[in-house]
C-alpha positions in Angstrom: 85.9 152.4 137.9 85.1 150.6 134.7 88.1 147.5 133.8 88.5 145.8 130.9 90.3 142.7 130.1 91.2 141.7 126.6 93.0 138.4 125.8 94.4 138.2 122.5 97.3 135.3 121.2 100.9 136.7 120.7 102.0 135.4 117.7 103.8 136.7 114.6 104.3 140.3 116.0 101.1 140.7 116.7 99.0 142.6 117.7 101.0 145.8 117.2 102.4 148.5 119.6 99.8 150.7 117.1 96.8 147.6 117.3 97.2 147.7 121.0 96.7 151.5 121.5 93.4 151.7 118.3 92.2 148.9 120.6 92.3 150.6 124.3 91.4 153.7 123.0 88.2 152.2 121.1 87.1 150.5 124.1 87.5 153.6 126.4 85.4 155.6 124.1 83.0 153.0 123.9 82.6 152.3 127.7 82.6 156.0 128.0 79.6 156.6 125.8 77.6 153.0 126.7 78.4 153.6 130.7 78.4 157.1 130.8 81.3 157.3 132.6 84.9 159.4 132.4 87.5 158.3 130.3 90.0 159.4 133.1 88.5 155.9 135.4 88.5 153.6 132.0 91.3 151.0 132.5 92.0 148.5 130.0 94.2 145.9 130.2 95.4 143.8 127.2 97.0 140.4 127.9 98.9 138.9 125.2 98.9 134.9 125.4 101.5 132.7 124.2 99.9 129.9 122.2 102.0 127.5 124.5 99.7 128.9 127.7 96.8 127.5 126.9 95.2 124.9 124.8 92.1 122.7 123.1 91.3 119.2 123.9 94.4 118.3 125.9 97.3 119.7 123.3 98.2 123.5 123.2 97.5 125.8 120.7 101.8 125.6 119.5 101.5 121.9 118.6 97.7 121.9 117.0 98.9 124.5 114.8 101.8 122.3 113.9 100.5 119.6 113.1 97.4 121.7 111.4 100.5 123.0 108.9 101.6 119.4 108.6 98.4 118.2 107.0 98.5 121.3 104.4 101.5 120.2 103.1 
């Protein structure tokens, strides 16, 4: 049974109920056609991160793109 992760940041309402079901029916079909393999035993699995859970060089994602905003204004 083929599985599939995606990991994409939740942030300003997205992605979408609707970008969340164009994506796990895209990659079904793919993996069906690449793998040769039923779409009935496809699973995907989307995880939505919060830009608090996780980070770049010691600071999370949140307070980069704070401070990024800070230095456009």
């Amino acid at each position: 049974m083929p599985f599939v992760n995606i990991r994409v940041t939740k942030e300003n309402n997205e992605p979408t109920t609707e970008q969340k079901q164009r994506l796990i029916a895209g990659v079904t079909q793919l993996v069906a056609e690449i793998l040769g393999r039923n779409k009935a035993s496809i699973v995907v699995i989307i995880d939505e991160v919060d830009t608090d859970n996780y980070g770049l060089g010691g600071e999370t994602i949140t307070n980069l793109r704070v401070k990024s905003s800070m230095n456009q204004e």
